[in-house]
N, C-alpha and C positions, 0 to 999 in steps of 0.2 A: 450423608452430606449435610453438612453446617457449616454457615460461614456468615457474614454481618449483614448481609444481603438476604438469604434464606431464613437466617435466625429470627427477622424482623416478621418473615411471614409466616414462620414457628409460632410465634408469641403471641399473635393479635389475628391469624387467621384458622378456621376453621376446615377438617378434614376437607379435600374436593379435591376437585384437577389443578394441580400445580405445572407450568411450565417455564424450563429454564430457557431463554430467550438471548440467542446472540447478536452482536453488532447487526449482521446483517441480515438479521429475522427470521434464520435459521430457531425452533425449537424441536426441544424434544420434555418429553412427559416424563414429571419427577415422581417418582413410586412412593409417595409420601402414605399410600396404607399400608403398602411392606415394612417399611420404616416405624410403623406405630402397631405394628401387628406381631404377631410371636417370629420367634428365629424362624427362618424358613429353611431348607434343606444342603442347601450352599455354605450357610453358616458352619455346619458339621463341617466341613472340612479345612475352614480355616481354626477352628476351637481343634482340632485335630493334631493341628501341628503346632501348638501351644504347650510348651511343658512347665512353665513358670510365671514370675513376676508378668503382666503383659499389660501393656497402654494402648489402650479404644481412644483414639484420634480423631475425635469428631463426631461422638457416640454419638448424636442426634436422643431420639426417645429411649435409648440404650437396650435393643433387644440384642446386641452383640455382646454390650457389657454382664448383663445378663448370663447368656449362656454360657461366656467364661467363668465366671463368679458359681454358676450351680455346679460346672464341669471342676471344681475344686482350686481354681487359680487364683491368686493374688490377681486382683484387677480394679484398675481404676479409668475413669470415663473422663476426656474432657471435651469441652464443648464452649462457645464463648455465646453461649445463648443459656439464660437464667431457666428460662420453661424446660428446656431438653433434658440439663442438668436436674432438675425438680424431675420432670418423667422418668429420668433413671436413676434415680434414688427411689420412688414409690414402685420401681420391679426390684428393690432391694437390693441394689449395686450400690458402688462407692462409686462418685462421680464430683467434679469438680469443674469449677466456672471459670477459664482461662482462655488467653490466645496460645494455642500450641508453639508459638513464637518466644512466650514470655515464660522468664523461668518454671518450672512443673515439680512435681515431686520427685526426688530418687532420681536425678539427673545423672545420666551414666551407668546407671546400672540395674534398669527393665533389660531382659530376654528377648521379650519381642515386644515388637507395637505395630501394630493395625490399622489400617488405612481404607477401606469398602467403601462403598455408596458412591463412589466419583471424589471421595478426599484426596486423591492424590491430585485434583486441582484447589486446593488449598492455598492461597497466596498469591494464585497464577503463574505460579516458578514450581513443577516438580523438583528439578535439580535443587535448587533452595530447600525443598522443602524434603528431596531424603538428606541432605547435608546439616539439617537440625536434627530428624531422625537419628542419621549415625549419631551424633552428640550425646542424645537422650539413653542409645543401646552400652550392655557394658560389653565386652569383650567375647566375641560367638554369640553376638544377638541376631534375630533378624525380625524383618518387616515383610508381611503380610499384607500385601497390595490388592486389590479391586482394579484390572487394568479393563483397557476399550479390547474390541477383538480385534485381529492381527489385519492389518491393512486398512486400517482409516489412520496408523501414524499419530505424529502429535501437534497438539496446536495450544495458543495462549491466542487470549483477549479479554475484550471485556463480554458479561452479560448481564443480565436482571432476571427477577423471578416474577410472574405473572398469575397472578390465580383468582380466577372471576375479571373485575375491573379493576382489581387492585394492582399495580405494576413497584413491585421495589425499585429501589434504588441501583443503581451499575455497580460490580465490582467485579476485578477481576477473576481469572479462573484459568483452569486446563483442562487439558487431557493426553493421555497418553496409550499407546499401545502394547500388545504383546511383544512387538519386535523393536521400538522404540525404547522401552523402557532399557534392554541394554546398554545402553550408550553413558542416557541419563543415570544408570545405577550406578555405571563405572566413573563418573565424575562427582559423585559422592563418597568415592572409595565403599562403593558396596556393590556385592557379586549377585547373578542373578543365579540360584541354586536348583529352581523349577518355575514352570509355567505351566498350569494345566487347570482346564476346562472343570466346570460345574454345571451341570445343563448348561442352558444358552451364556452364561456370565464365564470370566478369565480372570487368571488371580495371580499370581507370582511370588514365591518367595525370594526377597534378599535377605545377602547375609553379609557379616562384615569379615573381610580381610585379614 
């Protein structure tokens, strides 16, 4: 998970308890040592279904981009936070400083591209945001999703990130579900091809039409 709000507490704050925090003070606890710590065992099976070219969406400290990159695949990271991009170049990936929004490398024709950690609220519009996906995929690509588990559904709004007494800034966000996610893939023009568990985490492949 990266976005201008979290990236700000990437850069200027130190390892500890991070929490993402909603309108109405709903949080929950951002795994920020996972994210700065080796692939974990989940990772294996989205690296799995990776046979090519593939784009890390939001690589954070890049231990995804990483494990594509060793597993033998063309990979590149991006991230619009400067520190995340720097942390995943020093695990010896290709990574680059962008809004996933703004033009990217190889537009149209990555394989797959990746979405984990809660990226698919990215912008606060999943629909927006597999509708750039498809754009980015070339033709039989797909996207590799991080979805909620089946029955909390979807929601958008805003939140902030909190860690220590430090509070970011608001911006927006989502999230999405196992059984939600059809809807929104099909108005991206992209099909859901699988849904299946990792221990306790939910992942889905799409694919394009």
């Amino acid at each position: 998970m990266t976005v201008d709000g979290f990236g700000t507490t990437l850069r200027r704050r130190p390892l500890g308890t991070h929490w993402l925090v909603h309108a109405d003070g709903t949080r929950s606890r951002l795994p920020v040592e996972r994210w700065h710590g080796p692939a974990e065992a989940a990772i294996a099976s989205v690296v799995a279904r990776c046979a090519g070219p593939t784009l890390d969406l939001g690589c954070g400290p890049g231990r995804l981009t990483q494990a594509l990159t060793r597993a033998g695949l063309t990979t590149v990271g991006v991230d619009v936070s400067a520190r995340a991009v720097a942390l995943t170049r020093a695990r010896g990936a290709v990574a680059v400083q962008a809004d996933l929004f703004d033009p990217l490398p190889a537009e149209g024709r990555w394989r797959h591209l990746v979405l984990l950690d809660g990226n698919i609220g990215i912008g606060g519009d999943p629909g927006a945001l597999l509708r750039r996906c498809r754009a980015l995929l070339r033709p039989g690509g797909s996207v590799l999703v991080e979805l909620d588990p089946p029955g909390t559904g979807a929601w958008q709004g805003q939140v902030h990130v909190v860690s220590g007494r430090h509070q970011g800034p608001s911006f927006r966000w989502a999230s999405l579900d196992t059984r939600a996610v059809h809807d929104v893939a099909a108005t991206a023009g992209l099909a859901v091809r699988e849904v299946y568990p990792a221990g306790p985490r939910w992942f889905a492949e799409l694919v394009t039409g």
